[in-house]
C-alpha positions, 0 to 999 in steps of 0.5 A: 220851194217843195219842189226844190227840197225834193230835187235836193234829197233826190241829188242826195240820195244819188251822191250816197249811191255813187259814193257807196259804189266808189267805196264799195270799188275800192275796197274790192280793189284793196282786198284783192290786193290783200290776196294776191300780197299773200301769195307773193309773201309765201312765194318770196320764202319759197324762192328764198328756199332755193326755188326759181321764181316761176316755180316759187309762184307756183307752188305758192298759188297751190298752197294758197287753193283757189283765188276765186274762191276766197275772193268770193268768199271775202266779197259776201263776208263783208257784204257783197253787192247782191246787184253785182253778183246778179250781173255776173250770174245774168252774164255767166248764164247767157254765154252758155246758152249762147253755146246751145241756141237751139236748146235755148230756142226751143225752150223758149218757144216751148214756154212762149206757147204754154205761157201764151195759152195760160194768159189768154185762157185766164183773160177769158176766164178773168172777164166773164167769171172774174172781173165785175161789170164796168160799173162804180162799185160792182162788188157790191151789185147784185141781180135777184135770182127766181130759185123755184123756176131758175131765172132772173127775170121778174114780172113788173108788179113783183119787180115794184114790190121788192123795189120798195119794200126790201130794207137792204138794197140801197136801190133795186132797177129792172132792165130787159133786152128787146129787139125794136125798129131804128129809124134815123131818117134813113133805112131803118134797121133792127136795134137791141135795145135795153129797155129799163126803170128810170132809176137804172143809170142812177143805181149804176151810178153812171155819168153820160159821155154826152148829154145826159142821162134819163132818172127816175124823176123822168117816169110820170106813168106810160108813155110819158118818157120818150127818151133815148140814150145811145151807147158809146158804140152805137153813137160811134158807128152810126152818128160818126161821133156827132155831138149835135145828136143829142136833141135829135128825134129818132124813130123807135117802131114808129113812135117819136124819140128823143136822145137826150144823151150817149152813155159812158165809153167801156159801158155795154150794158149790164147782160154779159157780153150782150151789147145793147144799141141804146137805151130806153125807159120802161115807161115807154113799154107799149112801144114795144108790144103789149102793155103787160105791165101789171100783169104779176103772172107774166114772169119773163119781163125784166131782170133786176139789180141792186147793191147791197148797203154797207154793213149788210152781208149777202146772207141778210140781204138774202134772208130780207129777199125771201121775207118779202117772197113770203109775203107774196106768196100768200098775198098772190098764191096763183102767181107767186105761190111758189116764189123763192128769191137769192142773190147772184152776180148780174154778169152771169146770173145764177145758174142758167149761164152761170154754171156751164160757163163757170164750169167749161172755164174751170176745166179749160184753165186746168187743161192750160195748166196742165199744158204749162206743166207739161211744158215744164215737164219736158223742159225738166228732163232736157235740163237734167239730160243737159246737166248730165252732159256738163257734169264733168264741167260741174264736177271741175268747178267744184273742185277748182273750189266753186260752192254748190249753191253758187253752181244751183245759183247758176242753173236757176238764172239759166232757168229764169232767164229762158222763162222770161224770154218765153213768158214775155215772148207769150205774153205779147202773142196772148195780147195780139191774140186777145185784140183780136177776140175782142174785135170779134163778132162770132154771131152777127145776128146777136151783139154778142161782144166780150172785151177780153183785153188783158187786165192787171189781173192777167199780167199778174198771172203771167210774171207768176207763171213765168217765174214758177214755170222757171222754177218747176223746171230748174228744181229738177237737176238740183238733186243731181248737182248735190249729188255731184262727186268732183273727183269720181267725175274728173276721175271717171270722165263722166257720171252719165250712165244710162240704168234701170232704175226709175229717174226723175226724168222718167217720171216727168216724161209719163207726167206730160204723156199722161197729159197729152193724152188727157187733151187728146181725149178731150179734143176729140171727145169735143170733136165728135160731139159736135160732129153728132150734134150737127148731124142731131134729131132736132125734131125739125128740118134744117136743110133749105129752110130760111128763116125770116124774123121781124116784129109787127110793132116795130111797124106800128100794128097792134091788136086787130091789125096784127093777123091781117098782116101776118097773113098778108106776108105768109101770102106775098111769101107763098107766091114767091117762084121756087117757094114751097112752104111758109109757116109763121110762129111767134118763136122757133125751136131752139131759138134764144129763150122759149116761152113756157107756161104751166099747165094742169090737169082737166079734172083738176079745180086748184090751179096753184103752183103746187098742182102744176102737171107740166111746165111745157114749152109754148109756141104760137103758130099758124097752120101749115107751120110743122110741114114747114119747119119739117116736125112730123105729126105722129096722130091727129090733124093741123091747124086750119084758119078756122081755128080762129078766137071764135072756135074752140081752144086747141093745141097740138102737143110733143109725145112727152107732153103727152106721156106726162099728161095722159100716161101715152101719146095713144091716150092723149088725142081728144083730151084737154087741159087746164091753161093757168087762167082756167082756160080749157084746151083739147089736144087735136094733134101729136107732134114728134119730140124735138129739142127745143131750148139746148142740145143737152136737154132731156125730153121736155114737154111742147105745146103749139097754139093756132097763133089766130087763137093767141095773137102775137106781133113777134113774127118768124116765118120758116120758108122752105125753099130750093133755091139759091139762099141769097136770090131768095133773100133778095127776093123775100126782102123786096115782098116785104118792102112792096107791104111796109117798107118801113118794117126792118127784117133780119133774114137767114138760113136755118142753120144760121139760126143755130149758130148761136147755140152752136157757138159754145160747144164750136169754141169749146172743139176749137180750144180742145183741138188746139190743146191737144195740138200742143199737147201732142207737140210737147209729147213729141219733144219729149219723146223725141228728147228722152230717146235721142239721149238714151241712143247717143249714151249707149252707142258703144254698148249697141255697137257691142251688141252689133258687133256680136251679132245682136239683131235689128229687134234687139238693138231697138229694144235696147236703145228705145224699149225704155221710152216706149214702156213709158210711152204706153204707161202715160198714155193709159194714164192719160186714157184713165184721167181722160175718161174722167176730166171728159164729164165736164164737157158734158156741161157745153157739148152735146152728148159729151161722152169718151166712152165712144169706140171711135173716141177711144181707138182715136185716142189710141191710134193717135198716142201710137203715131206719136210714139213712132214720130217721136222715135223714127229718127233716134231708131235710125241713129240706132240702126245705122251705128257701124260698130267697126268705126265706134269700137275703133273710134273709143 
């Protein structure tokens, strides 16, 4: 019955629409009738006058003024429809843009390609800054920011601590991304692995898409969760979707496992664009590696979140957060004796990422704006221009009795209509464009994966920049409409006169040049910075160096049987044919995420935080590893196999370790310092300075430990070599395997290595570069456009000059000198505005800097070849006027 009344009034509601259509017809019927009654009348008297009938009319028709005109005036005073009007205005506006196709075509590809470069830098932004993670309730979830040493991660014992003593989180997991070994009964393969607390899915508040999840309920001390969750995609690509997986036993490093479930699909886990293969509890950390899981000093195990409880502001949590610092800082004053906690959002946590990203992003959608502006810029002076060559028609339907606002009415729906026609046209290129950087894989070593498909967020964005870009550009010849004298036009034939005074279309037209060359600079500033980081001192050789990575306990080695084995593959390695060198370290220069530790003075007996005398990067490794990797030793001597756990403590340390430490690298040799577990260490070697965590990093202290002193199971070896890269993976591979053929290796060039590190500022010359492109296009057009309609306005006055023998120079000057001058005005402009907006970049690229001569005299060179590839064909125009024909021809 429900269902039939709503069926009713919907019939209802359509006989009132047709019966107020049919109403609304034939009233429009019986007052045009009314007009034209008036008309006859009047011209029944004038013919009555003596007039013929014709003439009668027509006077009639003269006294009476415009028909249109009062019958337009009739339809809105008593309400016209505001639909049909827009049909008629829709219909109007594209019969003259159907006149001028190629006006109508290049203002939509213009706008397609502004549009379309907004959306799909906004879809960027929307996902790493904007959009939450793919959980219930992420506005409300929040990652534990360590301020005092700027990370996220947390030793497990403090984890434990703000897990159960905070008052304002609603729970608190702890999660960690590790590498592990995947065996499914086949080859096995290195997985990522999110490795976390039992409560992590229950404080997500996810549901499985299979099976089930793991709880904390699960957790009943070490090893006692053997579990696996897979996610979506990994149960995609390598179970082909089975749903008998679940109940599976896999093996992870050797260890048995079940999977007990696969997570929800859209679910990658909760480190930005950081996809992990499955998931695993914290209980089975051993699995891992060492079990350090009460160690309060080991800081780099696990990030936390939590959502903060209704009613509770992110400053009280915060404030709850620091209470419980304090509380650990006296309770644990080695350890946590500086510890100050805040809260960030888990996506990007904190400043680490959280900064440059938010930052490069900033200013990549300023730049896209400013191409949108630029677009409308050079779409504003063409519609002016364009306005200009109809003001007689403008002038004739004034005073043929049309209202302005009905003229500006019609301007706007050209302009809307073109940045529909674009804005959609952009928009489903943007789309296209962003699948594709979804399916995008940049670094295979890393599961480095963003879903930048656009949201309701960048839909929204795009109508609201189409409509304001249509806005933007048809605002600009409204004043000129205004303006507008009917009888002066008609009179005169025409209002276009080219002056001296500055227009509107001038100032739009050094408005996108400046643009231009703000991207230009950027572009190049990007380019040349990348070219200098490639070509950088890292501190280490790139060239014929591989790179092979594994992890000992992803084999099963652990304690005594690591050393032996490592030592076994750097031999196997070194009898390789064409090998040179093989070094081993526990992690490399430049590799995600170095290890550090404090140190401290040797006369120094408090080892608290507050004494700390340097905060060097540490690394582990095995003697001949710096001739390997290329790192030349300034003093002192390399690491031998003696320096073993029965020999005395040493290290070979960075020049800036040894500036910090001991005033010069000179006073260094021989000294020694203080571990923070009081452990004394004596400098046996001086290592050059490198770069060792980013490319814009100042010089930061190192330290290098016989890996035989610290034992580690995270083993890289650096293999110098000559020969051919993929007949020495085959080879390395097939060494390895002949020693554990279960142990899986991920192998590759040193400049490989670097991708990840490269990646920003490759994607930031990238994106610059296109810009700049576009940019250096929509100046073109404007240049090109502004010129073209100066030479075609003043052809009889050059034809003049000519004829009174003007020179060459002059006809120039005369036809493009005004262009030019503007020409040379934006680009300083845009050399000034360049120099400043370059800083941001400084945040991304290496050594970002304009003030570069190559940077400027590009920036220079390339703003001339525009103005001489934008003016070549209306200088020709120019030059080639025959005076003779144009005099004869006016």
């Amino acid at each position: 019955m429900a269902a039939r009344g709503s069926d009713l009034n919907l019939l209802g509601r359509f006989r009132s629409l047709i019966a107020q259509f049919v109403h609304r017809s034939a009233t429009a019927q019986a007052m045009n009738e009314e007009l034209r009654s008036h008309i006859q009348h009047r011209a029944d008297d004038l013919e009555r006058s003596g007039m013929t009938r014709a003439e009668a009319e027509r006077r009639a028709r003269i006294e009476f003024g415009g028909f249109e005109k009062f019958r337009a005036e009739s339809h809105e005073a008593m309400g016209g429809n505001f639909l049909e009007t827009l049909a008629q205005d829709v219909r109007l506006s594209l019969r003259v843009l159907r006149k001028s196709p190629g006006f109508a075509l290049a203002a939509i590809a213009t706008l397609a390609l502004a549009i379309g470069a907004n959306a799909v830098v906004f879809s960027v932004m929307n996902a790493l800054i904007i959009r939450p993670l793919n959980v219930p309730h992420a506005q409300s979830l929040y990652g534990i920011w360590r301020t005092e040493v700027g990370s996220a991660y947390q030793s497990y014992p403090d984890y434990l601590d703000l897990r159960d003593r905070n008052r304002t989180l609603t729970g608190l997991a702890a999660f960690n991304a590790v590498t592990a070994g995947m065996d499914t009964g086949k080859d096995p393969s290195t997985a990522w692995v999110y490795e976390t607390s039992g409560n992590y899915f229950d404080v997500l508040g996810l549901q499985p898409a299979l099976g089930r999840l793991f709880h904390g309920s699960d957790e009943h001390g070490l090893n006692s969760a053997p579990y696996v969750v897979l996610s979506y995609a990994y149960w995609h690509a390598h179970f082909q979707d089975d749903r008998s997986v679940v109940g599976r036993v896999v093996r992870v490093n050797k260890h048995p496992f079940t999977i007990v479930g696969v997570a929800p699909e859209g679910f990658h886990g909760t480190l930005l664009f950081f996809n992990p293969d499955f998931f695993v509890p914290m209980a089975e950390h051993g699995v891992f590696g060492e079990n350090n899981l009460n160690d309060r000093g080991d800081r780099f195990m696990f990030m936390t979140l939590g959502h903060v409880k209704p009613g509770v502001t992110v400053a009280q949590a915060t404030d709850d957060l620091q209470s419980i610092a304090a509380s650990l800082r006296k309770s644990y004053p080695k350890e946590d004796g500086a510890l100050r906690l805040s809260l960030a959002r888990p996506s990007l946590y904190g400043d680490y990422m959280g900064k440059p990203v938010r930052g490069f992003m900033t200013g990549l959608m300023l730049l896209a704006g400013l191409i949108l502006l630029a677009a409308c810029a050079n779409l504003g002076g063409l519609f002016a221009a364009r306005a200009a060559d109809r003001s007689r028609e403008v002038a004739l339907r004034l005073a043929l009795g049309s209202s302005r606002s009905r003229i500006l009415r019609g301007l706007f729906t050209e302009a809307l209509l073109l940045s529909l026609a674009g804005g959609t046209l952009g928009l489903l290129g943007s789309i296209a464009v962003l699948h594709g950087l979804s399916a995008w894989a940049p670094i295979p070593r890393f599961p480095i994966h963003l879903e930048v498909n656009p949201d309701t967020n960048v839909y929204l964005v795009a109508l609201l920049l189409t409509l304001a870009s249509g806005f933007l550009f048809g605002v600009v010849p409204v004043r000129q409409v205004l303006r507008t004298n009917p009888y002066e036009v008609v009179k005169a034939g025409s209002v276009a006169r080219v002056g001296r005074r500055v227009t509107v279309r001038d100032v739009l037209l050094v408005v996108q040049i400046a643009i231009c060359g703000v991207l230009v600079m950027s572009s190049m500033v990007a380019m040349r910075s990348l070219t200098r980081s490639m070509h950088a001192n890292f501190g280490f050789e790139t060239q014929n160096t591989m790179l092979v990575e594994t992890d000992l306990s992803m084999g099963g080695y652990r304690g005594d049987r690591v050393p032996p084995m490592q030592k076994r593959i750097l031999e196997t390695l070194e009898a390789i044919p064409g090998v040179e060198r093989v070094g081993l370290a526990d992690t490399v220069p430049l590799e995600a995420g170095e290890p550090d530790s404090d140190v401290f003075a040797d006369d120094g007996s408090d080892l608290t935080p507050s004494h700390v005398a340097a905060h060097p990067y540490m690394f582990k490794v095995s003697p001949e590893y710096l001739q390997a990797a290329g790192t030349p030793l300034l003093a002192g001597r390399q690491f031998t196999w003696a320096d073993d756990k029965d020999a005395p403590p040493v290290a070979i340390v960075n020049a800036e370790f040894a500036r910090m430490l001991f005033g010069a690298p000179a006073k260094a040799m021989g000294r020694s310092f203080r571990m923070p577990d009081g452990l004394r260490v004596q400098v046996v070697g001086i290592a050059e300075d490198g770069k060792y965590e980013s490319l814009n990093e100042s010089p930061h202290p190192a330290m290098f430990f016989p890996i035989l002193q610290m034992p580690s199971t995270t083993t890289l070896l650096v293999v110098r070599s000559g020969r051919d890269p993929q007949q020495l993976t085959a080879a390395i591979r097939e060494s390895v395997r002949g020693l554990d053929a279960a142990l899986p290796l991920m192998i590759g060039t040193r400049e490989s290595g670097l991708e990840a590190l490269l990646f920003g500022p490759r994607m930031a010359t990238i994106t610059l570069g296109v810009l700049g492109m576009m940019g250096a296009m929509l100046s073109i057009t404007g240049i090109f456009g502004m010129a073209a309609y100066s030479v075609s306005k003043r052809l009889r006055e050059l034809g003049i000059r000519m004829a009174l023998g003007a020179q060459r120079r002059e006809v120039l000057e005369t036809a493009l000198g005004r262009a030019l001058k503007l020409l040379g005005l934006g680009s300083a402009v845009g050399l000034v505005l360049g120099i400043l907006a370059s800083r941001v970049l400084a945040h991304i690229v290496y050594q970002a800097t304009p003030r570069d001569p190559l940077v400027l005299g590009g920036v220079v060179l390339t703003m001339v070849l525009l103005g001489l590839v934008a003016t070549w064909i209306p200088a020709q125009r120019a030059l080639s006027v025959n005076p003779m024909i144009l005099l004869r021809e006016e």
